[in-house]
N, C-alpha and C positions, 0 to 999 in steps of 0.2 A: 430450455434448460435441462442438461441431464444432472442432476443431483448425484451423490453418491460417493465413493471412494474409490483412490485408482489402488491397481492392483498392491501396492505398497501398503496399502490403507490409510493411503494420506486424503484429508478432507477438501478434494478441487472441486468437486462439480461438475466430471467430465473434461474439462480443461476448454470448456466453450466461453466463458466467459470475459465479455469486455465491461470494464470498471470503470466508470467515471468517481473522481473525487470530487463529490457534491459540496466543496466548503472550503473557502482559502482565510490566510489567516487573520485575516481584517474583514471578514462579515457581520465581526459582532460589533465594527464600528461604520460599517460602511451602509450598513441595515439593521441598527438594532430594534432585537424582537421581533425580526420580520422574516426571517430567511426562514422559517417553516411554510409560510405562507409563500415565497418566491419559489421554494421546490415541489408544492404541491400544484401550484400555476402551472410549474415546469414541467411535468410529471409526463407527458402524453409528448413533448417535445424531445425529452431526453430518449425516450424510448423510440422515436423514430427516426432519431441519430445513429442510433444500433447500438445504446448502452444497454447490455442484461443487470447489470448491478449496480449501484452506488455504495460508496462509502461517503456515512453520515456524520457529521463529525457528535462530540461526544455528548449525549445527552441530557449527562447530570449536570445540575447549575453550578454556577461557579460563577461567584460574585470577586474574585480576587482582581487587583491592579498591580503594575511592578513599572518601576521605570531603570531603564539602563546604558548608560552612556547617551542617553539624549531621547532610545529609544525606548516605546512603552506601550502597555498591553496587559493584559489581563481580561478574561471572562469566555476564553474559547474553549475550556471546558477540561481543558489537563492539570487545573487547581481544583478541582471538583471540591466541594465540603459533603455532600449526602445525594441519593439518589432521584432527589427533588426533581420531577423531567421541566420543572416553570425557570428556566434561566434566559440568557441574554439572545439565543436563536429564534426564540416564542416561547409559548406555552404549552402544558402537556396536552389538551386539546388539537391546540397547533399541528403539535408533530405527531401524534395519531391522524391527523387529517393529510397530512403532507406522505406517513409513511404508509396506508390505505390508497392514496392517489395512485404515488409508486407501483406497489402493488399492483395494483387493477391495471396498471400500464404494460405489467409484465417486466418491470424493473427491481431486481431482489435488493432490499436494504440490508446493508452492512452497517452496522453499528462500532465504533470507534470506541474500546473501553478503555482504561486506564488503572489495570489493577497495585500498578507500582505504590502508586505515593497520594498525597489528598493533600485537602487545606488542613489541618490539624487545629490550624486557631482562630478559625473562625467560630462567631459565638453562639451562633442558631441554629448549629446542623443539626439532622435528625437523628443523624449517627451518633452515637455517644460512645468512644472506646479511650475510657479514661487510660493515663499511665500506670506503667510498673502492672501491667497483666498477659505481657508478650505481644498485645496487639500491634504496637510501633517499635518497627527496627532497632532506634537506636535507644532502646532499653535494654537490650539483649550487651551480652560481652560480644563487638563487634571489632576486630582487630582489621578491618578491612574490605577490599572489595569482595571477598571470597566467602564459601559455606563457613559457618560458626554455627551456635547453636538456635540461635533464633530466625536467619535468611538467608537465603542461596542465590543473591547476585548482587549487582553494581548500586550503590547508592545515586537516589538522583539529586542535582545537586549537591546539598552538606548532608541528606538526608535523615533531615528532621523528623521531616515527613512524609518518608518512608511506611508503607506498610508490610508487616511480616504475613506474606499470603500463604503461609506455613502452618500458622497457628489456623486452628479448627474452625471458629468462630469467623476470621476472617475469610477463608478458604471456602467457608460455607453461604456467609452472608455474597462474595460474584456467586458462585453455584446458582443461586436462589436469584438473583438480579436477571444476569443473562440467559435465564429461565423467564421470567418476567418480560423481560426484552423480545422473545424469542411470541412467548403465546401471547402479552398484551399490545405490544407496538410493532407488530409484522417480519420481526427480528430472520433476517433469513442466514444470517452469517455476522461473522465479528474481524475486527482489525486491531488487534492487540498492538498496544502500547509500550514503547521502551521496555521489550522483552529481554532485556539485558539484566532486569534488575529482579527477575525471577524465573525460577525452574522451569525450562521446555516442559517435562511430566507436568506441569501444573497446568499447564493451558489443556496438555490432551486429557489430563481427567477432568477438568471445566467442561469441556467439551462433550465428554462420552457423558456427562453427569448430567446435563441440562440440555444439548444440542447434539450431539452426534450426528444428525442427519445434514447440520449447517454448513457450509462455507467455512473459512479463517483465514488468515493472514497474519504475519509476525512482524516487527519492525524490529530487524536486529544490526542499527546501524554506529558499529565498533569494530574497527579497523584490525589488524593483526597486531600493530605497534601498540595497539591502547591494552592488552593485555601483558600482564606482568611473564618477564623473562622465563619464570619456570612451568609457567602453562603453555600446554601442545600449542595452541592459537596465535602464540607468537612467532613462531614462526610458519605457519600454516597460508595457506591463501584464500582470499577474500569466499572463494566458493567453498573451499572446505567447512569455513566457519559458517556459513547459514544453511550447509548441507546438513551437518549436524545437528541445525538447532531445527529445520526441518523434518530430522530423521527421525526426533525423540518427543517434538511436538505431537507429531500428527498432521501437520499444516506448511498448506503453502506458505511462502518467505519473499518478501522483498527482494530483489535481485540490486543488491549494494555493490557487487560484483560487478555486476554491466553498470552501474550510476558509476564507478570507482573508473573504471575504462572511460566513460564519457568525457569527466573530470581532467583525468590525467593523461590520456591514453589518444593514440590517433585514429581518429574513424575506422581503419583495419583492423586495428585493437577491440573495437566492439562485439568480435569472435569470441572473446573470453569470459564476457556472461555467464552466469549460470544457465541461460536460455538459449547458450550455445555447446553446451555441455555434448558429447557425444551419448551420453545415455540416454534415451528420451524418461528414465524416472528421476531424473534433475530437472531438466526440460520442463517439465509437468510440473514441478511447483516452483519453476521463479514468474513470478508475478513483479513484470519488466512496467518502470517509470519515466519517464523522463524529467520531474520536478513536482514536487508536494508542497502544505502547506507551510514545511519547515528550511527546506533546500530552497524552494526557487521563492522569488518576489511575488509578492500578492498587491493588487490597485490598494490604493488607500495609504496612511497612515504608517510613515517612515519605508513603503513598499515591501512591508510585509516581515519577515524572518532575513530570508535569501543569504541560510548560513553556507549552501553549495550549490548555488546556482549556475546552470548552464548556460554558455553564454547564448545570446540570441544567434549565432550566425549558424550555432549546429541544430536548434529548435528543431526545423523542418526535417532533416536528414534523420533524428531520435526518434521521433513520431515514425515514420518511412519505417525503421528496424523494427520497433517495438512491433508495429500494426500489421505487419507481415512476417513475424517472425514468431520462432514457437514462444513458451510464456503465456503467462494471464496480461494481458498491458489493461495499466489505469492511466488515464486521459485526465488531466490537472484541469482544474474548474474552470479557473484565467486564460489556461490557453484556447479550453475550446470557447469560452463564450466571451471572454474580456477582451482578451489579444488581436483577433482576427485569423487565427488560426483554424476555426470551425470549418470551413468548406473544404480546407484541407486534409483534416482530420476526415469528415464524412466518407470524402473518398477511399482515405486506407480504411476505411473500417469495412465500406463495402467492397471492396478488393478481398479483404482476410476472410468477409462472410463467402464471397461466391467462390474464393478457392477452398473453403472448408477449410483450414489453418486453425490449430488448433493446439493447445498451450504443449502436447508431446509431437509435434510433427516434424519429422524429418529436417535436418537444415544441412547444406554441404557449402564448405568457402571455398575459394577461388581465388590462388595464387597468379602470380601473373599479371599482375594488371591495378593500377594506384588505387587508390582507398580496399572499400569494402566491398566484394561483390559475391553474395550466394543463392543459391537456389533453394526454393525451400517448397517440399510434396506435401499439398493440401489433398482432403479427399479425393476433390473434384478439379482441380488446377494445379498446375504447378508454376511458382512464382520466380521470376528471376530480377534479385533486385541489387542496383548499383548507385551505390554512395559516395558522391566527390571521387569518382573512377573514369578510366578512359575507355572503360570495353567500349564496344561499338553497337555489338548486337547481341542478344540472348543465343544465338547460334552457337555462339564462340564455348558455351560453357554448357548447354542443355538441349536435347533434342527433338525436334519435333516444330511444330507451329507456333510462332506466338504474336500476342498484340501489345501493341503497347498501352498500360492500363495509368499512370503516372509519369508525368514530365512536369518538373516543377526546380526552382530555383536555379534558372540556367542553364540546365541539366544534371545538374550536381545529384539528385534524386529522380532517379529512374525505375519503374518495376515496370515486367514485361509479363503476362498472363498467357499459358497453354490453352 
């Protein structure tokens, strides 16, 4: 691990790191109270898959239910009530034992916070921020999505419960949490939460206040159309908008940008990622997906969220970009261990290790020829990779010697190693 800042002074890490999403969204019924105990088992496995990081999902309890159109859920940790760490994952013993394992494995824990919104009415939190004191958003004269005087982003939900991370006391009470997180349960970085619904500056003074040395990650996933006509972002494009919200953070960002290409876009379209970015200080902080706890399907219990999920037939070809392309890529739980995508996955990881690829390196595309096909300068190798394309041979596009390190689905996923 190289810890640190890139030259921007944005919070990557070197830009070495590969994430695994330790948690899909049906654990807490698929294992309840057990999954600290299954990642602490895991702990020595994950790490000789070649994850340096995990993202953990959120710590504080959360006893909430909700049913909706048929679908139903509750207790995965984005209705928190207080910072109680004994909820439906295990216990706070648990997850000290589980996030120690980690640790010792040389696997950095990311912790999942949620500073947006809370349960507000539930009856036993420890929290206590009664009304009419600025602590909950919609106390304030709130005429909409926008700055007013009490919050500076998007209501989640009707945003009831909504918190103002504006006001002192709450701004202070995360400060002091992922402080806590950081020195008592091995905390090496965070994954912020529907950062839409609060100030980029708020996360980087979180940050410099209690973790400056940590890791981060933003989930800023809001389209150009979802913001109102007379904001820049409406008409801006998808990399403009998390460049921004990366520039003012401090912190890597979700690449919604390449998920948005995935989606919509044809496998040659997947050049337009932020992790395709010509600058390599873009490059460095998109932290490249191919499906989370809330986009793609999870085993269990109505199969999970799967509000954009990828279809199965590009799985393998997504994995192929992300794992050899510049970017932080995080590896979705399901796919590497539920699905049977594991063996495959290993491969691109040891592929991006031995070419040294690394979240700002080099990427060049390649006209000419059907899908997607680019070369991408790791330290030590240089990668030539072809997605659903007819090139023939790495000749055609790169000089020198190569092998072939990947052949898989037909040949629709090909990379070729210097």
């Amino acid at each position: 691990d190289q810890a640190g800042k890139s030259p921007a002074g944005v919070r990557y890490h070197g830009g070495d790191e590969i994430i695994l999403q330790g948690f899909h969204w049906n654990v807490v019924r698929e294992a309840p109270n057990d999954w600290y105990n299954i990642l602490r088992q895991q702990a020595s496995t994950i790490a000789a898959d070649g994850f340096s990081a995990i993202w953990m999902p959120v710590p504080w309890r959360d006893f909430s239910s909700w049913s909706d159109g048929g679908k139903s859920g509750g207790g995965e940790g984005y209705f928190w009530h207080d910072f109680n760490k004994n909820g439906r994952y295990g216990s706070d013993a648990q997850l000290r034992q589980a996030a120690g394992a980690l640790g010792g494995a040389g696997v950095k824990v990311l912790y999942d916070v949620v500073p947006n919104h809370m349960n507000r009415g539930y009856p036993d939190k420890e929290i206590n921020l009664p009304a009419g004191q600025g602590f909950w958003r919609n106390d304030c004269a709130d005429p909409g999505n926008y700055p007013n005087d009490c919050d500076d982003g998007d209501r989640f939900i009707g945003g009831e419960s909504d918190l103002n991370t504006g006001h002192p006391q709450i701004y202070g009470m995360f400060r002091d949490e992922l402080a806590n997180l950081r020195s008592g349960y091995g905390a090496g970085g965070f994954r912020f939460d529907f950062v839409r619904g609060y100030a980029p500056e708020r996360v980087d003074s979180w940050m410099s206040d209690s973790a400056d040395s940590s890791f981060c990650v933003g989930e800023l996933w809001k389209g150009p159309s979802e913001y109102p006509s007379w904001d820049w972002r409406n008409t801006a494009s998808w990399q403009q908008i998390i460049k921004d919200w990366s520039d003012r953070a401090k912190c890597p960002v979700f690449d919604f940008a390449l998920k948005e290409r995935m989606q919509n876009g044809s496998v040659a379209d997947w050049k337009h990622g932020l992790n395709g970015n010509p600058d390599p200080r873009w490059r460095e902080v998109a932290v490249t997906f191919v499906d989370n706890h809330d986009t793609g399907y999870s085993p269990g219990q109505n199969g999970g969220q799967h509000h954009w999920a990828l279809q199965d037939g590009l799985i393998r070809q997504a994995y192929a970009y992300i794992l050899t392309s510049p970017g932080t890529p995080v590896v979705y739980w399901s796919h590497m261990y539920d699905w049977g995508y594991g063996d495959f996955i290993r491969q691109l990881i040891q592929v991006r290790r031995t070419a040294g690829v690394r979240a700002d390196s080099a990427i060049s595309f390649h006209s000419g020829y059907s899908g997607l096909v680019a070369t991408v300068s790791g330290s030590q190798q240089t990668l030539v990779v072809a997605l659903n394309s007819d090139l023939a041979n790495p000749g055609q596009v790169a000089s020198g010697s190569f092998s072939e390190a990947v052949n898989a689905s037909n040949g629709q996923v090909r990379v070729w190693r210097s």
